[in-house]
N, C-alpha and C positions, 0 to 999 in steps of 0.2 A: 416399512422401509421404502426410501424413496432413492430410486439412483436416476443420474441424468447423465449422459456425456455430450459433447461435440466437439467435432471436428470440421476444423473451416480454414478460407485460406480469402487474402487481400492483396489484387494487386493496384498500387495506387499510379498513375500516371506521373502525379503528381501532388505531392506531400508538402506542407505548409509546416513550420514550426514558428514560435515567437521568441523572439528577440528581447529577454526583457531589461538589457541596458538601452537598447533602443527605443521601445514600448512598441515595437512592429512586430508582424509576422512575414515573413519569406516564405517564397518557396525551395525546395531542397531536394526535389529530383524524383525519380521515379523509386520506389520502393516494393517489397512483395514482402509479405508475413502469412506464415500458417501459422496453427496448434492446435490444441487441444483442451477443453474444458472440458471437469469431472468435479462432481458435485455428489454429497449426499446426505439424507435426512433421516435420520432415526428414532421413536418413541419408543426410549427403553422401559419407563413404566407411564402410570396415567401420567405422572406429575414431570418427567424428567425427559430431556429431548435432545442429540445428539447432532451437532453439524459440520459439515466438513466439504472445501472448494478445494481443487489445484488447478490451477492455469498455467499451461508451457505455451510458447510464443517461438518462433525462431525468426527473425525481424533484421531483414537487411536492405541495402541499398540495392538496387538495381543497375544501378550507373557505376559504380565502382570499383577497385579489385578487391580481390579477395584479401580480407586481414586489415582493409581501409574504408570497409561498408556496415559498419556498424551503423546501428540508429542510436544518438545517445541519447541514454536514459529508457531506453527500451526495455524494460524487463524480461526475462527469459522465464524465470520462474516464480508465479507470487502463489499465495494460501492465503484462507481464513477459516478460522472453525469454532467449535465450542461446544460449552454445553449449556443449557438453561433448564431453568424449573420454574415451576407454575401451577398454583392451586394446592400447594401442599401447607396445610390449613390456613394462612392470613397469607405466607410468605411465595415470594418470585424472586428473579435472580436469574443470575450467570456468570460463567466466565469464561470470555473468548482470545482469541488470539488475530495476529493477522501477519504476515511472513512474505518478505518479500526478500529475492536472493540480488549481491552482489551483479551489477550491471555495466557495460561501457558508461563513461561519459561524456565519450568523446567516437570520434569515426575510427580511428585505428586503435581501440582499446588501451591506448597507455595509460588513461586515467579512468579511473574504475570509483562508482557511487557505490556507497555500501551503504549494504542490504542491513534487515532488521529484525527480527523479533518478537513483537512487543506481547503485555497479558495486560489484558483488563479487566474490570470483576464491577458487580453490583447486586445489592438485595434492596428490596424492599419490603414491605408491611403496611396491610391496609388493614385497615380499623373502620368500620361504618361507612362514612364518607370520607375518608381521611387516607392518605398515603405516602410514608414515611421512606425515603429510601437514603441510600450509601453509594455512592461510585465511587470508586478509583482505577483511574485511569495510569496506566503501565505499573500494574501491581508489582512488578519485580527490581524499580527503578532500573528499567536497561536504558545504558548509554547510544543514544541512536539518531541519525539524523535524518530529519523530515523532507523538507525539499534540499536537492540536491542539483547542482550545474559546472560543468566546465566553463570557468571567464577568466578572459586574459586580463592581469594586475600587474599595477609596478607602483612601488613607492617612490616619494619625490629623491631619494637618495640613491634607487636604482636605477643602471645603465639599460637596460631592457623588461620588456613586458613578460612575467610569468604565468603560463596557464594553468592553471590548478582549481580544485573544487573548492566552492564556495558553500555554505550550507548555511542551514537553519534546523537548530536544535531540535530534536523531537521532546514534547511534553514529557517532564520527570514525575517519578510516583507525587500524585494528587488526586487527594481524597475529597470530596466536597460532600453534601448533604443535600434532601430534598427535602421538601414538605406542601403537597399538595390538596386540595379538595374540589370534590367533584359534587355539583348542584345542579 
């Protein structure tokens, strides 16, 4: 067994974020973040292997008041873990996860990115030189979204600009195939 932790902390003078209606990056003031990272590794037999991350963050502005210093899109809380196998007669594999919690997406939290989820899974099979595998990625089809942003819209029939999150879909249950050879 393997355990790690740390504890660490960031104070930024001065914090740049990008713009991507504009295609720039700004800066956006002085900012301070601690947390905490905890990790750990385990070979339950020869063949099968256990993993597990959590990272806490507490991530705010420096310049701001309180309740209006958020950092958006800052995570507080993400994960990743799994299990794999290996060497158990031709076959390898796993199936891992990865977890990120509910975040600001904006400086005074009234718009909130949600958090996600997801499972992924794969085996393979080698044969001589040959190696036959299976992925699918978000095994459980969860509904979840990938990149996340607060941007002001209006449509041409609206009186004013609404700020609301924009997204981009996370990947749905997909399965694909490999087949590779090694020479």
């Amino acid at each position: 067994m393997v355990l790690n932790m740390a504890l660490w902390h960031l104070f930024l003078e001065q914090e740049f974020v990008y713009v991507g209606d504009a295609g720039i990056v700004e800066p956006s003031g002085k900012t301070k973040r601690f947390g905490v990272d905890l990790g750990a590794r385990y070979q339950l037999t020869d063949w099968l292997y256990a993993y597990g991350d959590v990272n806490y963050t507490y991530a705010r502005s420096a310049e701001d008041l309180s309740g209006e210093d958020y950092i958006p899109l800052a995570p507080d809380l993400t994960s990743s873990g799994g299990l794999t196998f290996k060497g158990l007669k031709n076959f390898s594999g796993g199936v891992n996860y990865r977890f990120i919690k509910d975040r600001p997406a904006n400086e005074d939290n009234s718009i909130i990115a949600e958090g996600y989820f997801v499972t992924d899974f794969n085996i393979n099979y080698s044969w001589k030189n040959w190696n036959f595998g299976l992925i699918v990625d978000n095994l459980f089809d969860t509904e979840w979204n990938e990149t996340q942003f607060a941007t002001s819209s209006r449509l041409f029939n609206e009186a004013e600009a609404v700020e609301e999150i924009h997204f981009t879909p996370g990947t749905p249950f997909f399965a694909r195939g490999k087949v590779s050879v090694s020479f």
